[in-house]
Steps between C-alpha positions, in 0.01 A plus 500: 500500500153671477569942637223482766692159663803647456418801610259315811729283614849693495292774707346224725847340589688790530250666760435151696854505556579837545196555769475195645866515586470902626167312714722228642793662602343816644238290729773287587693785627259652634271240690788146463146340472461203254104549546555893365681413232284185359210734524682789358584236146165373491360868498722648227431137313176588468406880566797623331462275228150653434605832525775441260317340223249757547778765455638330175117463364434889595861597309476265230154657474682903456654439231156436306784186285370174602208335450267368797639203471847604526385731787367158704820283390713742645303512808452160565853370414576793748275388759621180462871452492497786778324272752701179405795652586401689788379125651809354426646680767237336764701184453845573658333738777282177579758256485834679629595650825454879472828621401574237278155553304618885478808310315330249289242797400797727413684243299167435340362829389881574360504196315152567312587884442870375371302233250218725401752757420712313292261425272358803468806612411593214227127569390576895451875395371601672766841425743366265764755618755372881470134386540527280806713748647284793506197289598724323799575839595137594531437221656737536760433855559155408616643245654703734740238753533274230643742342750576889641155629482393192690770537781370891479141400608607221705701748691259761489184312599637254744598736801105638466319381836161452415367336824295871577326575158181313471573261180400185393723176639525409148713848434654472796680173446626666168728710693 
């Protein structure tokens, strides 16, 4: 397989996963609002996919080792496979009750980490088992993070009484 697809999409999948599950899990926790967290995938499928691809073009472009069009492959495949996984997740958040889209998103983003990994591994002749561990791990770390840091905020910000401060309805119904 060409370096800059490689390269593209095992960066793209492994970030749509990664973030999109830290964005689902801490907006769920923190807001229980299917509308939050729908908005929250669309937005890292296609901000965050930008900003990553441009981050992989601008270090790909350091290390003064790849051509221009290696620079743009990398970027694009980036771009790409970041915000086709990232949109995957809209399906079972549209389609599911809440907590069972949580679930089904979970199970997901595991499953593609646990497959990507695996052949990573058998592509680097490495032990599968030690790869998909370590990146499950990760995975899961952010995973946790998210689903405290959302209760955190939720907890924080949900006791605030905003009815005296002078701000828009729009904010207001945020909180």
């Amino acid at each position: 397989m060409k370096k800059g697809l490689w390269k593209g999409m095992g960066f793209g999948l492994t970030s749509g996963v990664i973030t999109t599950l830290g964005v689902i899990i801490g907006l769920h926790s923190g807001t229980v609002s299917r509308l939050a967290v729908l908005v929250g995938i669309i937005v890292v499928a296609i901000a965050d996919a930008f900003s990553d691809a441009m981050g992989i073009h601008v270090s790909e472009e350091a290390e003064h080792e790849h051509t221009s069009k290696e620079l743009w492959e990398a970027a694009l495949f980036t771009f790409m496979s970041k915000m086709v996984i990232a949109l995957s997740f809209v399906i079972p958040v549209a389609l599911l009750d809440l907590h069972a889209a949580i679930l089904a998103s979970l199970a997901w983003g595991l499953f593609l980490i646990t497959i990507f990994s695996f052949f990573m591994a058998r592509s680097q002749k490495e032990k599968p088992y030690k790869v998909i561990a370590e990146h499950v791990a990760v995975t899961l770390l952010v995973i946790l993070i998210a689903h405290y840091l959302g209760d955190l905020i939720h907890e924080t910000f949900s006791t605030w009484n905003f009815v005296h401060l002078k701000i828009s309805p729009f904010a207001r119904r945020i909180f």
